[in-house]
N, C-alpha and C positions, 0 to 999 in steps of 0.2 A: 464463425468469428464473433456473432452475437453475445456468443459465451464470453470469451476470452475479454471484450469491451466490459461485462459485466463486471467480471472478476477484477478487472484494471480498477472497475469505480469502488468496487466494495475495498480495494484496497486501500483508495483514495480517503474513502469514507475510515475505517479503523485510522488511517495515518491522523487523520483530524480526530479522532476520538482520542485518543493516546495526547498528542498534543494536548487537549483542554483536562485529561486526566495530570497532563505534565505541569500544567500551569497551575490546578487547584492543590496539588501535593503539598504535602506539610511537611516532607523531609526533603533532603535533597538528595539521598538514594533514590527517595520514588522518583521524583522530579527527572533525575540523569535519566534512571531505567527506560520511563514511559518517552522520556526525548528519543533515546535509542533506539526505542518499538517503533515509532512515528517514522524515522531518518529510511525505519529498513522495510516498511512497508511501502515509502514514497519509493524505495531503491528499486523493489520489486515492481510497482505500476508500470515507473520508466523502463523496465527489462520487457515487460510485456509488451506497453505501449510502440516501444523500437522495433521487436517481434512483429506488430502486427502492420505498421508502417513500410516495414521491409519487406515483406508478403511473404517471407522464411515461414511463419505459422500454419499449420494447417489446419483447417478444421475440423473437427470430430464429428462424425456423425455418429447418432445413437440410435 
């Protein structure tokens, strides 16, 4: 499950990268785009996060 929490932050972390690429944009294609990369990565954390809250996830062992 280590993993899986991992994965939730790194998504966290790109979601806030894309944001501050969203803010410094000089168009406002890039500006929507990189809002939308932001919106769907925050989408996927909560997907995981719920997964791993609900105990439905299981863990990988490798």
């Amino acid at each position: 499950m280590k993993d899986a929490r991992e994965w939730a932050e790194k998504l966290r972390k790109k979601a806030e990268e894309c944001r501050m690429i969203s803010r410094l944009a000089t168009n406002q294609a890039k500006r929507d785009t990189f809002a939308r990369l932001a919106e769907g990565h925050d989408r996927q954390a909560d997907d995981l996060e719920a997964l791993l809250a609900s105990g439905n996830l299981q863990d990988v062992q490798r």
